[in-house]
C-alpha positions as CSV (number, residue, x, y, z in Angstrom):
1,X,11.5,-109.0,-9.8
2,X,12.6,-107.0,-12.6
3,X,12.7,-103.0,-11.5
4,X,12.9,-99.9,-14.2
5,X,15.4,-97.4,-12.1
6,X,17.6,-94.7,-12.8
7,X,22.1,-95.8,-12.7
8,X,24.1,-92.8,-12.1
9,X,26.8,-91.6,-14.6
10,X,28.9,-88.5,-15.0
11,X,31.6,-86.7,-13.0
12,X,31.0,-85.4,-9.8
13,X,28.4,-82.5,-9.8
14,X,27.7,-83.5,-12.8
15,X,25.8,-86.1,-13.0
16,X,23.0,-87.9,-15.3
17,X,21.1,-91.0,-15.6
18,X,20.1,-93.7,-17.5
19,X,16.7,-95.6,-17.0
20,X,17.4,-98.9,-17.0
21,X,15.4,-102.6,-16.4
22,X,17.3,-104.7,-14.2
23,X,17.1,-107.2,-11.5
24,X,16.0,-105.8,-8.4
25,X,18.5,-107.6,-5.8
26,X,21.6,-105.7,-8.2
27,X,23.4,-103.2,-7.6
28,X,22.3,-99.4,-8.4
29,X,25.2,-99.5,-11.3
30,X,25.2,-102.5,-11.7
31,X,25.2,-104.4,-15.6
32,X,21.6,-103.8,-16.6
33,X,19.1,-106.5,-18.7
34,X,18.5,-103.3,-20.7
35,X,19.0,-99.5,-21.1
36,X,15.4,-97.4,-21.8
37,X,16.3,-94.0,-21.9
38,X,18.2,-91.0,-20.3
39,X,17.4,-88.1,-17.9
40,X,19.5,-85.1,-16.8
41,X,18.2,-83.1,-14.0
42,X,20.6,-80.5,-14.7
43,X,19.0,-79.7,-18.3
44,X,15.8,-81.4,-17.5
45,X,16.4,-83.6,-20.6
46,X,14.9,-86.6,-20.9
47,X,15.1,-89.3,-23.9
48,X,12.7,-92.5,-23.6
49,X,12.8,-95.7,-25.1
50,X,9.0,-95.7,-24.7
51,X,8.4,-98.7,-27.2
52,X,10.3,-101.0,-24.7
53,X,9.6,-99.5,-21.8
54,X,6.1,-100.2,-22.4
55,X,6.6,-104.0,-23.1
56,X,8.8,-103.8,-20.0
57,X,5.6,-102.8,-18.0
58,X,3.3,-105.1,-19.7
59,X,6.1,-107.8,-18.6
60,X,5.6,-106.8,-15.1
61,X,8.3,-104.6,-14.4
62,X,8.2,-102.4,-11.7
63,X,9.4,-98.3,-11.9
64,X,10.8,-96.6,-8.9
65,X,9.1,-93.5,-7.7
66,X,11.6,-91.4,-9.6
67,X,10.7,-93.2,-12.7
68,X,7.5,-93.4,-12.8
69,X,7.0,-89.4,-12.4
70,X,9.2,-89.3,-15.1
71,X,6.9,-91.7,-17.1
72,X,4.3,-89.7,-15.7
73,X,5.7,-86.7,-17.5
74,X,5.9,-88.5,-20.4
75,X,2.6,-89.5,-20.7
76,X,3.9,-92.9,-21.1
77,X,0.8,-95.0,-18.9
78,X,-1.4,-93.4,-21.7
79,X,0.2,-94.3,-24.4
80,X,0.2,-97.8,-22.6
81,X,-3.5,-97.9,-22.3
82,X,-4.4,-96.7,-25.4
């Protein structure tokens, strides 16, 4: 099952994330099938990939719970429906 997650980066106490797509049995940083965007709870940046991540959904892929509120915020399920 394919999963959309978040894989740490950064230094300690600093960190960030990516929002990836990969296999679910992998590890957490793990090599990725593909990266979909970036969030930085520091800043409360976030940059989204949303044209793949919606064909990544449609595909079946599954988002954590951290993702999806991020999606959430993002009105992504909308644009997805639309």
């Amino acid at each position: 099952m394919i999963k959309l997650r978040l894989k740490r980066f950064g230094k300690k106490r600093e960190v960030s994330y990516r929002i990836v797509a990969t296999i679910s049995t992998s590890r957490r940083d793990g090599r990725p099938l593909e990266e979909l965007g970036f969030y930085n709870p520091r800043t409360n940046e976030t940059r989204l990939d949303v044209p793949n991540i919606i064909k990544r959904l449609k595909e079946g892929a599954q988002p954590t719970e951290t993702v999806r509120s991020l999606l959430r915020k993002a009105q992504v399920f909308e644009q997805m429906n639309a």
